[in-house]
C-alpha positions as CSV (number, residue, x, y, z in Angstrom):
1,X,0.0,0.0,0.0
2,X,1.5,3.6,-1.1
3,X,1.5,6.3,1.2
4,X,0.1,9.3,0.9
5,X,1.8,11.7,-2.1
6,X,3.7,14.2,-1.0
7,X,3.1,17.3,-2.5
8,X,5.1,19.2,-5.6
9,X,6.9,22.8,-5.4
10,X,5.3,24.6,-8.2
11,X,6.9,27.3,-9.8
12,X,5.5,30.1,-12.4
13,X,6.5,27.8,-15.8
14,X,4.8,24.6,-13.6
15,X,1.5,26.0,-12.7
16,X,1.4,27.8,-16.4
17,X,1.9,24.2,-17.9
18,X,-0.8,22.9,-15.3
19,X,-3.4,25.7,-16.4
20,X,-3.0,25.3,-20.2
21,X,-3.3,21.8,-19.6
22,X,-6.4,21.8,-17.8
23,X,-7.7,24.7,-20.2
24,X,-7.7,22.2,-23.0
25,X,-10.9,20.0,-24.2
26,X,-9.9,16.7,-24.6
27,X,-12.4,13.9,-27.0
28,X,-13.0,12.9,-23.1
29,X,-14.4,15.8,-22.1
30,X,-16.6,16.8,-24.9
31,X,-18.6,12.9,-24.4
32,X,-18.9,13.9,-20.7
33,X,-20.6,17.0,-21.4
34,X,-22.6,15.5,-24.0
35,X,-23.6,12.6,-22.0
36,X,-24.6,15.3,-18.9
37,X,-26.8,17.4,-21.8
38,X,-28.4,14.5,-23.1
39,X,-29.2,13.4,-19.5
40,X,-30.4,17.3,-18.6
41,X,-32.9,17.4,-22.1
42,X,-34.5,14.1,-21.2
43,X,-35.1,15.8,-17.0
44,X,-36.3,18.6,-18.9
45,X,-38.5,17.0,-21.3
46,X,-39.7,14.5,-18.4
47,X,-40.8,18.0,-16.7
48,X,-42.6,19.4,-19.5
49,X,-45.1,16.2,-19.8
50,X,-46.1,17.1,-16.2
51,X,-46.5,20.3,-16.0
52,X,-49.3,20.2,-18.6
53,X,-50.8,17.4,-16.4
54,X,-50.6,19.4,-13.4
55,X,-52.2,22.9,-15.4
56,X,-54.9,20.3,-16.7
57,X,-55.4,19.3,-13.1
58,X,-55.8,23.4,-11.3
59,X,-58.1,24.2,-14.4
60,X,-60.4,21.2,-13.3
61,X,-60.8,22.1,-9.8
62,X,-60.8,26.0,-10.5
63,X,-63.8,25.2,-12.8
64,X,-65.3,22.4,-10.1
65,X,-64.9,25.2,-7.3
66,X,-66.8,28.1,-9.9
67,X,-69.4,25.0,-10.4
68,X,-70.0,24.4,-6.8
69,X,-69.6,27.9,-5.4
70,X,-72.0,29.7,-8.1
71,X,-75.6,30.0,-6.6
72,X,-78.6,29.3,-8.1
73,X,-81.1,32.5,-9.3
74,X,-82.4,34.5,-5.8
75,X,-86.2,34.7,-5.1
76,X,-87.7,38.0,-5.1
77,X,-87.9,39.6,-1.6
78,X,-92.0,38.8,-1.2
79,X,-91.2,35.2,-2.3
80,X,-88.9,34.7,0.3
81,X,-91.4,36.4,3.0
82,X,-94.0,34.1,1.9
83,X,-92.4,30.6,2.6
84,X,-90.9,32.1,6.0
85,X,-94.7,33.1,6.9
86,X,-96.1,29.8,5.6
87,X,-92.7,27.6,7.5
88,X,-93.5,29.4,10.7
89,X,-96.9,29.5,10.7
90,X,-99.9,31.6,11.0
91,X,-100.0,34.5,13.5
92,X,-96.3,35.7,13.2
């Protein structure tokens, strides 16, 4: 089993060679990026598909809540007086 590395003394020509390096797109790195934007447009699409399910779904009970809430025509005033007078009885 190998120890631990010890660490390098970098100079100004090292750490500009490291840079550069690392700067550079290798064939490896252009797969992994494609491979995590392939993977973000399927997420994405996967998203899409729901969130018309879930606007389908507010627009129903929106419409269900208008549907239950909305009252029915109101009786004229002497209407009303009449089937209280005719409920409670004669003498009121």
């Amino acid at each position: 089993m190998k120890g631990p590395m010890k660490p390098q003394p970098f100079d100004d020509e090292n750490l500009d060679a490291l840079f550069a390096g690392a700067r550079t797109l290798t064939s490896l790195d252009e797969a992994a990026a494609e491979r995590a934007l392939r993977s973000w447009r399927q997420t994405r699409a996967r998203r899409n598909g729901w969130r018309w399910a879930s606007g389908l779904l507010a627009t129903a009970a929106m419409l269900g809540g208008v549907l239950y809430l909305q009252h029915g025509q109101t009786l004229p005033t002497h209407a009303a007086y009449e089937v209280y007078n005719q409920a409670s009885g004669v003498g009121w």
